[in-house]
N, C-alpha and C positions, 0 to 999 in steps of 0.2 A: 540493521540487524547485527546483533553483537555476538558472535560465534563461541561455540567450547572450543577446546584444544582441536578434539577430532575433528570440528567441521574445517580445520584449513588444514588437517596432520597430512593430508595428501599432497599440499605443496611445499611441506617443510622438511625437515632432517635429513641428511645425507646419505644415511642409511637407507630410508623409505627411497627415497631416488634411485640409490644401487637397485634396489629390489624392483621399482619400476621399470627402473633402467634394462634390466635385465632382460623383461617382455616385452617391452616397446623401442623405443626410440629416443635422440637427442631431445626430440620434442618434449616426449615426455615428463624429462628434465628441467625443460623451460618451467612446464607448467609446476612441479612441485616446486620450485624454488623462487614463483614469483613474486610470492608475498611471506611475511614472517609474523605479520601482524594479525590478530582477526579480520578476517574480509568483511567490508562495510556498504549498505548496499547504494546502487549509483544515485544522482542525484533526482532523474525523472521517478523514483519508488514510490512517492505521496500516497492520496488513497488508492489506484488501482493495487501498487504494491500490499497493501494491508489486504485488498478484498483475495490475492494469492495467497500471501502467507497464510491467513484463514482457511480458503482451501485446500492448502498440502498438507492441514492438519484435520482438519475435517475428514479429508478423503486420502485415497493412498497416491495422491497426484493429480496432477491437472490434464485434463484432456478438454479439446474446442467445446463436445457436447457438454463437460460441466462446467464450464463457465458459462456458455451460452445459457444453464437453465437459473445457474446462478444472475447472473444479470437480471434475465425476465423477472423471476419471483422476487428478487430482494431476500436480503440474510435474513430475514425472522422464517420467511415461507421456505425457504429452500432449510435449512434449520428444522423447522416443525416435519417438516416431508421427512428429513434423515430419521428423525426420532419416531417416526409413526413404529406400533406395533401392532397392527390392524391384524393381519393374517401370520406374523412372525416370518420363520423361513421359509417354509412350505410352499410357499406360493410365489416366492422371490422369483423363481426363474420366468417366468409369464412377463417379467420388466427385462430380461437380459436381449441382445439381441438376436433373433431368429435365428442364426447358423451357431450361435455358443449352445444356446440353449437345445437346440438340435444334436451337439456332442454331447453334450451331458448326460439327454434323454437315452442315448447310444451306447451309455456306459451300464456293464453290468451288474455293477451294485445299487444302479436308481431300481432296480427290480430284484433284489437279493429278501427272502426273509430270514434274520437271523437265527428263529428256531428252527427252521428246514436246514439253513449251513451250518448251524452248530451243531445239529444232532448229524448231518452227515460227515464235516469235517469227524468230529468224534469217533465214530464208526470207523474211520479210516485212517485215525491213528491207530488205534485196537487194531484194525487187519493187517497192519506196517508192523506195530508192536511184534505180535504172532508170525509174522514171516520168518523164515529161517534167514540167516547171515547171507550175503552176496548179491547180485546184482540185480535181480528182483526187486533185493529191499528197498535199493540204494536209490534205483531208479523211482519207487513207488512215492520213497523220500523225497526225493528231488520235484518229482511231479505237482506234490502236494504245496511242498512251500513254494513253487513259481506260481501257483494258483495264489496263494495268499500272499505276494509280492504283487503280482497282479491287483489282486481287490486293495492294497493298502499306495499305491502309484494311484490306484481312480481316483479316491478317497482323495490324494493331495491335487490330483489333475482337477478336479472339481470345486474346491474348496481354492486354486488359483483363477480359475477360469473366472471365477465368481466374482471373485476380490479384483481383477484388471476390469471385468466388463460392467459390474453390476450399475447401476444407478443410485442405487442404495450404499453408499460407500462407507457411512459409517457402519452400518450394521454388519459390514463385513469386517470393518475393523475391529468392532467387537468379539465377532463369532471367532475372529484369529486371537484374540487375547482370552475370552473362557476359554477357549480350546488350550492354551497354553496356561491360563490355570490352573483348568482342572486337566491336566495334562494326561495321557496314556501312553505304553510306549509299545511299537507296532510288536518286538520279537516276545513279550510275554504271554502266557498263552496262547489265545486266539486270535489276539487285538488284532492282527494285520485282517482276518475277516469280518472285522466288527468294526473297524475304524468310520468307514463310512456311514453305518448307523448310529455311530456315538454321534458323529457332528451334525448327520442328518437331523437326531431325533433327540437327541439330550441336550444337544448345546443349542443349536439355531432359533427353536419356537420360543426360548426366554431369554435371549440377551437383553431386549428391552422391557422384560418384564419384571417382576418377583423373583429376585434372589435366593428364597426359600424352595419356590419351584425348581431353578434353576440345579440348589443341592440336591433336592431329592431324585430328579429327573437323571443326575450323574450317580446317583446313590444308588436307584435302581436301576441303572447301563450294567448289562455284562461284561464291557470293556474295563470299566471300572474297577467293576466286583472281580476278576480276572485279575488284571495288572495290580493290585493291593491287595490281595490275595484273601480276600471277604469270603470267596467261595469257599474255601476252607475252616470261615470260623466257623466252629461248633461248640456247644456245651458240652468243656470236660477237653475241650481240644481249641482254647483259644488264641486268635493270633491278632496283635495290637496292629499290623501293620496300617489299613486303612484306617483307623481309631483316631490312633496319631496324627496322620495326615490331613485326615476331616478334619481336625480342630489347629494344626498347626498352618497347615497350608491353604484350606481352601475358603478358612471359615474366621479364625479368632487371629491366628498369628504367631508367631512364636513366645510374644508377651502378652497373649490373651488372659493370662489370670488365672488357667487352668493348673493340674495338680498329675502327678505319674498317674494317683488314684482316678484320675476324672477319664485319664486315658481306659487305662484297667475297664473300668465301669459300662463306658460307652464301646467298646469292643465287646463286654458281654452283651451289652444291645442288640450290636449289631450279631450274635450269633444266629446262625439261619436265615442271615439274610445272604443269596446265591443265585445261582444260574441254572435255569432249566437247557434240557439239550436234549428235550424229546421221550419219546415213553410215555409210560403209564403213570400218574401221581403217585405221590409214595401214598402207602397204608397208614392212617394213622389213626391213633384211640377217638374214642369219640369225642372225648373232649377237648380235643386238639383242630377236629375237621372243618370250624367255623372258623378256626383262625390260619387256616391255609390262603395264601394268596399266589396268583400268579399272571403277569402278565407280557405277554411277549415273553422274552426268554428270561424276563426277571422273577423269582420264585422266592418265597418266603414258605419254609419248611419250619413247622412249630418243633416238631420230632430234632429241630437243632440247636433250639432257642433256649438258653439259661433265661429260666424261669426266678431266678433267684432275686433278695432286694437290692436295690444297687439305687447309690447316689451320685448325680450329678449335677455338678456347679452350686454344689448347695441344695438340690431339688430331688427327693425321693421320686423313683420313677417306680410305681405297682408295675406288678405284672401284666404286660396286656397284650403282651407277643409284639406283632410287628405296629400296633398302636403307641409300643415304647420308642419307637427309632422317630416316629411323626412328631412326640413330644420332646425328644432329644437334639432334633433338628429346630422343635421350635425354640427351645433356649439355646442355643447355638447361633440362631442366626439372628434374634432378639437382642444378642447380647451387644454394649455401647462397645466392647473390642471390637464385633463383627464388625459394625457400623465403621468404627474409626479405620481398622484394617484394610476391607474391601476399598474406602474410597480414597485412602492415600496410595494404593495397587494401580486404581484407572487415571490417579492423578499424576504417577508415576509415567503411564504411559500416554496421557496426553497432554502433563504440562513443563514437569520437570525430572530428572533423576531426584532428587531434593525438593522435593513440593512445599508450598508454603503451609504453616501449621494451620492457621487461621482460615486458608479453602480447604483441606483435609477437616478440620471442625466444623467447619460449614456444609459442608458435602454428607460427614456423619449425620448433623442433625437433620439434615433430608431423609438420609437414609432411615433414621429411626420413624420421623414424623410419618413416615409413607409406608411402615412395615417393609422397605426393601425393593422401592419401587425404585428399578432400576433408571429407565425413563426422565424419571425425577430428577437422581442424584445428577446424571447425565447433563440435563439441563440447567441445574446450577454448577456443574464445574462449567459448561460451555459458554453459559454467560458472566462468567467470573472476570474481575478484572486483571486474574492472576493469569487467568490462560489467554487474554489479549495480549497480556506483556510478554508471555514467554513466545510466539508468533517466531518461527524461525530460528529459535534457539535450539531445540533438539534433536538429537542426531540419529538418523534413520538407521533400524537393523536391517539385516540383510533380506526379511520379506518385503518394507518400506521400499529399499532402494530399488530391490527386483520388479518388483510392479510398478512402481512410479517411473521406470524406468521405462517398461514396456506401454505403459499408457500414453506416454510423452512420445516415446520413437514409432507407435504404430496409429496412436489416436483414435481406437476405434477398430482398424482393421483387422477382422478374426484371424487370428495365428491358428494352425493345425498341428502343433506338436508341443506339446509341453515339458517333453524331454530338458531340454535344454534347459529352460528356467529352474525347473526342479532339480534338476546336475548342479547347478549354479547354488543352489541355497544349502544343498548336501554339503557340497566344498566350500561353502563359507559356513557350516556348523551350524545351520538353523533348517534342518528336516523337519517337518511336518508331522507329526507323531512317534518323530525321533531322539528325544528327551528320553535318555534314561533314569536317571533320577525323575524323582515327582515333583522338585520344584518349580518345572518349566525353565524357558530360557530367559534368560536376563531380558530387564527392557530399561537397564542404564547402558548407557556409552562406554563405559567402561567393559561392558562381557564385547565388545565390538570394533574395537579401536585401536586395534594393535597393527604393527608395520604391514603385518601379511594380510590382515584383514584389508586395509588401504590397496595392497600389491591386486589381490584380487577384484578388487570390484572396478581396477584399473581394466584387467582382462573382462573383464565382465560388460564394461563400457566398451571395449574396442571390439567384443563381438555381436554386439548389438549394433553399434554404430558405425562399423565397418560393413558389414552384408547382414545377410537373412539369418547368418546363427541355427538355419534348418530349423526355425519358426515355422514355415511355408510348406514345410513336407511333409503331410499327410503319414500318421502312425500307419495307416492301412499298406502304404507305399506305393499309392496313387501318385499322380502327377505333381509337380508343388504350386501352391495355388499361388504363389509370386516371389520373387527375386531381386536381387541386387542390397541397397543400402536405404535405410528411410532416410526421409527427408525432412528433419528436425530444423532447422531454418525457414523456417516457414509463418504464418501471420502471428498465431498462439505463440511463438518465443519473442518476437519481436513488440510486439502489444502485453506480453504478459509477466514472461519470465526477464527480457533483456533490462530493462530497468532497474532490476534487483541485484544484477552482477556488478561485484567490486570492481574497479579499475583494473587491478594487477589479473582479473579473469576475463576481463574482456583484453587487456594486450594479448594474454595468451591463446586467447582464441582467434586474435587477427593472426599470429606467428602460426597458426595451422595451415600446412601444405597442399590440404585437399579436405573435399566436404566432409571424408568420412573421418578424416583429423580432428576436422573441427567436432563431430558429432562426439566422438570421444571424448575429446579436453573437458565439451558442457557436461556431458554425463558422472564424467570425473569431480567435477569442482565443486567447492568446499559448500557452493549456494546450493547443489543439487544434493550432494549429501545432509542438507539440514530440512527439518520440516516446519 
């Protein structure tokens, strides 16, 4: 395995060492300094080593139960299984294990419905609004947004739990990448009480479907239309914000081909398209009343809609109300930029920072020939000869490392607090619905690689592989269901992962003092940081 910079930057520069140095130990120092070269893997790696590398890419890390299912079915069946999109996400949790899927059930946004929280959250800013100045307000203030701190913590407690425990590992991996896509961010409007319905119900049921589904289903999210501020386009009052985005970010690309005007055009489209939050429908003329739509808390208001002619990409769109946004999306996502766009985005993240041009064309012409059948492209990047080669070359962000981390050190065992992991992704800059901008977070090595990024996931290793990290303690602050330090030296390292360690990480790890050393140095090293 031939490493980037970053997969060995934790055993090099003397800077990073200072700064390791600082939280740890002499030890520590060993380990950043024992190699200077890319680490290269041992010489037992042959094919068990390939059938890992495959899986730390496939899924977000190795645990005993996924190799074991690996082994029984063989790559094509275990392969076919990740790509199934039988029932989408809906149904996912029925394959988790019994006590994950037992907290999930427990959390109170698996039973939240958006129009009942939005039309009462709403109600209770108006009564906050209307309150006179002092401590009333302040408290009533405070009250409100710990509720929706609350619903936007489940929302990410949910969507980790999922991604360590699932069986289904790729479709987690995906559901993490649309979701940073098509990105929301929790403090605008409502999102922090809508986040868990965005991922629940926009993102999850089409990751491995229809790409066009997939825009529209974010299209008409009220997190969406909130966070891009949709909610407020109107005819005679409109705003490009979402406009732009749809076609720069989620859809064509920033060299899609488009034009200021194409933005202009499709922002009138989208005017009236918005967010119901309860009440009675508006009034409107009659010949407006057929073209009212509404579902869930998503609402098309014609009373908002620039009626006027408007062209896009070339293509006159009549007047037809919200049957214009349906034809807008379809040459949007029709178009050979979407195609080339979107599958050098997934090739980014699961083959290279710099994907080869020739599987990004390859990938397009799936995506075209299938209308955007995700599924598809899917399985010709995974069967690509470009993504066997890159096998262990790319470098994990800090959701990769945090789970691959916890899968490896606990294998299985339900953790009770997710505090911790989620603290942990805060302070390395990758929260969960915490993208301000709408770009989403980087998924080249370079948004991830820097000394302090290194210093932390050092700490990050030593509190995992040291003790429980208060994984074991129960949110409710029940008793903790276990204690002390895992035990990561065990068959799966030694049969799976140890073959793969360079030389200069396997010295370093005999130079460990005690097991919970040694559990550190592997978590740390340049092998565990690549996938």
């Amino acid at each position: 395995m031939s490493c980037t910079p970053a997969l060995h930057a934790v055993r090099r520069r003397g800077a990073l060492c200072a700064l390791v140095l600082a939280v740890a130990s002499l030890a520590a120092l060993q380990l950043c300094g024992c190699a200077a070269a890319p680490a290269q893997p041992g010489p037992a790696a042959g094919a068990a080593g390939n059938e890992v590398l495959w899986l730390e890419r496939i899924t977000y890390g190795l645990t005993t139960q996924t190799l074991t299912d690996y082994r029984q079915q063989g790559r094509g069946a275990f392969l076919a299984r990740q790509l199934q999109d039988a029932a989408g996400a809906l149904n996912a949790d029925d394959r988790l294990p019994p006590e994950i899927a037992a907290q999930i059930g427990r959390l109170e946004i698996a039973h939240l419905d958006p129009v009942q929280t939005l039309a009462r959250v709403s109600a209770e800013y108006r009564r906050i609004r209307d309150l006179p100045d002092g401590d009333a307000r302040e408290q009533a203030r405070s009250s409100l947004n710990e509720e929706g701190n609350r619903y936007v913590y489940q929302a990410r407690r949910r969507e980790l739990l999922r991604a360590i425990y699932s069986p289904d590992q790729l479709r987690e991996q995906l559901a993490a990448f649309w979701l940073n896509h098509f990105s929301v961010f929790e403090y605008k409007g409502q999102v922090r009480w809508l986040a868990g319905d965005y991922a629940e119900h926009a993102i999850r049921p089409h990751v491995l479907g229809r790409f066009r589904d997939l825009v529209m289903s974010t299209l008409t999210h009220p997190a969406m239309l909130q966070y891009l501020d949709n909610a407020q386009n109107a005819a005679g009052h409109v705003n490009e914000n979402y406009a732009r985005e749809l076609m720069e970010l989620h859809t064509l690309g920033v060299d899609g081909g488009y034009t200021q005007q194409d933005v202009q055009n499709l922002a009138r489209i989208l005017t009236g398209v918005g967010v119901y939050t309860g009440g009675e429908p508006p009034r409107l003329r009659r010949e407006w009343q057929g073209l009212y739509r509404r579902t869930g808390a998503f609402e098309f208001n014609p009373a908002r809609h620039d009626f006027g002619d408007k062209i896009l990409l070339g293509r006159r769109i009549e007047a037809r109300g919200f049957a214009e946004v349906e034809q807008a999306v379809d040459l949007l996502v029709r178009s050979p930029a979407c195609a080339r766009f979107i599958s050098r985005q997934l090739a980014v993240y699961f083959v290279s920072d710099t994907p080869p041009a020739a599987l990004v064309e390859q990938m397009a012409q799936r995506f075209r020939a299938t209308d955007g059948d995700l599924a598809a492209v899917m399985t010709t990047l995974l069967n690509s000869s470009e993504f066997a080669a890159s096998l262990g070359a790319k470098f994990k962000d800090p959701r990769q490392y945090v789970v691959s981390s916890l899968r490896l050190a606990y294998d299985g065992r339900p953790i009770a607090n997710t505090h911790p992991p989620i603290n942990w992704l805060a302070s390395m800059g990758e929260a969960q619905f915490g993208r301000q901008t709408p770009d989403g977070y980087p998924d080249a090595e370079t948004g991830w690689a820097s000394s302090g990024q290194m210093a932390r996931r050092f700490e990050i290793a030593r509190a995992i592989g040291s003790g429980s990290a208060g994984l074991f303690e129960p949110e409710d602050g029940s008793a903790p269901t276990a204690s002390g330090f895992p035990q990561i030296a065990r068959r799966i390292y030694f049969e799976a992962l140890e073959p793969l360690l360079s030389a200069s990480t396997r010295q370093a790890l005999d130079r460990a003092n005690s097991q919970q050393e040694w559990n550190t140095f592997l978590l740390s090293s340049p092998e565990f940081n690549a996938r």
